[in-house]
N, C-alpha and C positions, 0 to 999 in steps of 0.2 A: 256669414258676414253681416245680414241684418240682424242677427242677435249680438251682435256686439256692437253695432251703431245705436240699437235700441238701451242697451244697457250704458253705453258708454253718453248718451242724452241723459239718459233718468240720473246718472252721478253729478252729469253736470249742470241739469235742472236742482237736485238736493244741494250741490254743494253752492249755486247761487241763490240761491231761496236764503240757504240757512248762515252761510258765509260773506254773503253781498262781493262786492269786489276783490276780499281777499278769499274768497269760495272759488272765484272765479282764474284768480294767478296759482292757489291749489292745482287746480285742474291743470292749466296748461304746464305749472310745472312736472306733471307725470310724464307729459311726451317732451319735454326738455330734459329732463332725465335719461328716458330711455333714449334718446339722441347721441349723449352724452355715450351711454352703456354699449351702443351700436359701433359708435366711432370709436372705442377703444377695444371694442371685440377685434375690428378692420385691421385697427394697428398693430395688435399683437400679433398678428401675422408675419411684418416688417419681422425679422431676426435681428435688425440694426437697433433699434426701440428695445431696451428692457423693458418690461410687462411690469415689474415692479414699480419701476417710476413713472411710467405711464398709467399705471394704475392711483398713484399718491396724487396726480395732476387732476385725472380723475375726480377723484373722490372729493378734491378739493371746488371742481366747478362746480359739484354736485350740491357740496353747503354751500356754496355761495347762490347758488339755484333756491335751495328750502331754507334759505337763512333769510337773503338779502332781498332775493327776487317776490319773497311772498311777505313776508314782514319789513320790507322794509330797511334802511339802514338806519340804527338805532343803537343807543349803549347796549339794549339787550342781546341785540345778534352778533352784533360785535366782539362782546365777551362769549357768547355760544360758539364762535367761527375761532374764536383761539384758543377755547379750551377743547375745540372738535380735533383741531391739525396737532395741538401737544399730546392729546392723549391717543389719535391716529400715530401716528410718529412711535409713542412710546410701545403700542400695543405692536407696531409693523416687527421693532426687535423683537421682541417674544415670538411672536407668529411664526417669523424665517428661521428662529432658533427649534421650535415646536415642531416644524414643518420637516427640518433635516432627522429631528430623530425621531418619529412616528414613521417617517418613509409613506406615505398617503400618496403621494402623487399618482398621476399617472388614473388609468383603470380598473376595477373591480373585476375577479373572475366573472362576477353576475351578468357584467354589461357588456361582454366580449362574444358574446352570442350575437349580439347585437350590430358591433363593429367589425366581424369577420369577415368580412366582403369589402372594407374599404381600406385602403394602406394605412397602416401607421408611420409611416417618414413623414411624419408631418414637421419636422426639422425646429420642434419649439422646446425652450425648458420647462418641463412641468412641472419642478419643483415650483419654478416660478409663477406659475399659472398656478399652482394651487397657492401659494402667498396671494396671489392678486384675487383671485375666487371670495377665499377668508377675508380681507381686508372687505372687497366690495361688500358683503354679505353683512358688514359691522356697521359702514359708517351711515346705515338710515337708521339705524336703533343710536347710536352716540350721537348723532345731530340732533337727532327728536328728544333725547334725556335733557343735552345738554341745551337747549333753548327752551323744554321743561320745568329746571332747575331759572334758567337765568331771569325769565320772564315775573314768575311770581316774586320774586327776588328783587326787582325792581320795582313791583307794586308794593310790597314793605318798604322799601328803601322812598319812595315818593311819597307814602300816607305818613311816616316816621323820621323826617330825614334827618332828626337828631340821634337817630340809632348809631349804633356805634360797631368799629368793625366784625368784633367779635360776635355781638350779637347775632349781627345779619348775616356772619356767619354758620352758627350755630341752627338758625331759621332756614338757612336754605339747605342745610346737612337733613336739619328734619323733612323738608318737605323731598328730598332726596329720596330718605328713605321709604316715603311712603308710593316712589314713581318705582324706585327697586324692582318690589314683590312682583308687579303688574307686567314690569318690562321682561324680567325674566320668566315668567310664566307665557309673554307672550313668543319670545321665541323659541322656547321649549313647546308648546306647541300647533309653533306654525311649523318647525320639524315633524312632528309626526303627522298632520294633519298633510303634509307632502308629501310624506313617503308611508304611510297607513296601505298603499299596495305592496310596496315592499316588504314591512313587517308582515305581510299577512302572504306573502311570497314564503318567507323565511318560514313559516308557523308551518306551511304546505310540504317542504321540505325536510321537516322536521329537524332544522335546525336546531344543536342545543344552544342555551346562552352562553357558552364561550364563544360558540362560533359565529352567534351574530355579534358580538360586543368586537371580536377581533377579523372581523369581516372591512375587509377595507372601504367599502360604502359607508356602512355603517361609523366606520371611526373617523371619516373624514368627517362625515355631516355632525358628528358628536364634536369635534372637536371645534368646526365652525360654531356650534353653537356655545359652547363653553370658551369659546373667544369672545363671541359678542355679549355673551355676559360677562367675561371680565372686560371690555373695555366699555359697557354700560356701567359697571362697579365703578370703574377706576373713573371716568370720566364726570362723575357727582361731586367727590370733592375735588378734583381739578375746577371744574364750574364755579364751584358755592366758591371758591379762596378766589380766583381769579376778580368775580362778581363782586363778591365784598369788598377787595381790594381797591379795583378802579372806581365804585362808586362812592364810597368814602373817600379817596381821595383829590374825585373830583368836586366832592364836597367839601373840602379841604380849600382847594385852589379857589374856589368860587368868594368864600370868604378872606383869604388872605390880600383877591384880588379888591 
């Protein structure tokens, strides 16, 4: 316990030092989150609640927590928060489509060692719960790309504001590209970097690599991760076209007014 008082000071000493008062809504947005995470762990309990759309309600206070509560209500977060819920939305159809034919739900032979002493009638849908897992697992990498995207995107659009839509399109695609490489690399290996005891379970085993690639642990957590890299993918040009759009045309309106 005092090792995590003592760490959890020193983050929120760095993050005011270096952050000033938006260092400081940082922090407490972390236990505002996990608030969030708690309360809808409780509720998916309820069998009345789908877990799917208690999950999208979710996800949704969650950007308005790391959009609005820490930056402020601005064009930038604004366009971030509607390109987060359209490409949320579009990624949830794939997921539930993805989810039915992979069959992942539920539990790993690995982990039933584990759970053999407590009931499984726990009376919930797991497909559903692993939709709701996947989703959660996406929308801090898609909220963080896409107020990534929107942000520098504004500071062109304010230093230039005779740019034009296209342009400022094209400049937020590039600078898109360059959050890419970084974001998929980080969730690729914050995967292994979590489960680096599992792989090294499997290795002990002498697992061959069919049977870890087709190991249900293993495919869920691959599978989450090549989600939040396609809804990180997908969610850059949602961003950059939405960005450009509104702020040209409210460069538009400004002069006609």
């Amino acid at each position: 316990m005092n090792v995590l008082v003592v760490l959890a000071g020193i983050l929120f000493l760095l993050m005011t030092l270096i952050g000033g008062r938006k260092g400081v809504r940082s922090f407490l947005a972390i236990f505002f989150n996990f608030g969030v995470i708690m309360i809808t762990v409780i509720l998916m309990n309820d069998p009345i609640i789908d877990p799917v759309i208690l999950t999208i309600v979710a996800c949704g206070v969650i950007s308005c927590i790391n959009l609005f509560y820490i930056n402020g209500v601005n064009s930038k977060t604004k366009t971030a928060f509607l390109s987060t819920i359209i490409c949320t939305v579009i990624l949830l159809l794939f997921i539930i489509f993805i989810t039915n034919k992979a069959m992942i739900q539920g539990f790993g032979e690995e982990e039933i060692g584990e759970l053999g002493m407590f009931s499984l009638l726990v009376e919930v849908d797991f497909v559903k719960i692993t939709v709701s897992v996947i989703i959660m697992s996406t929308i801090g990498a898609i909220t963080d790309t896409a107020i990534a995207v929107s942000s520098p995107m504004r500071e062109i659009h304010f230093h230039h504001p005779n740019i034009s839509r296209k342009d400022l399109f094209l400049s937020g695609l590039n600078i898109g590209r360059d959050i890419l490489g970084t974001s998929s690399n980080t969730l690729f290996f914050a995967f292994f970097g979590g489960y680096l005891a599992l792989l090294i379970w499997f290795k002990d085993l002498s697992y061959s690599v069919g049977e870890v690639v087709n190991s249900k642990i293993f495919s869920a957590e691959m599978i989450t991760i090549l989600c939040a890299g396609i809804g990180v993918t997908l969610v850059i040009p949602i961003t950059t076209w939405i960005t450009a759009y509104f702020f040209v045309k409210n460069k538009e309106n400004s002069k006609e007014n």
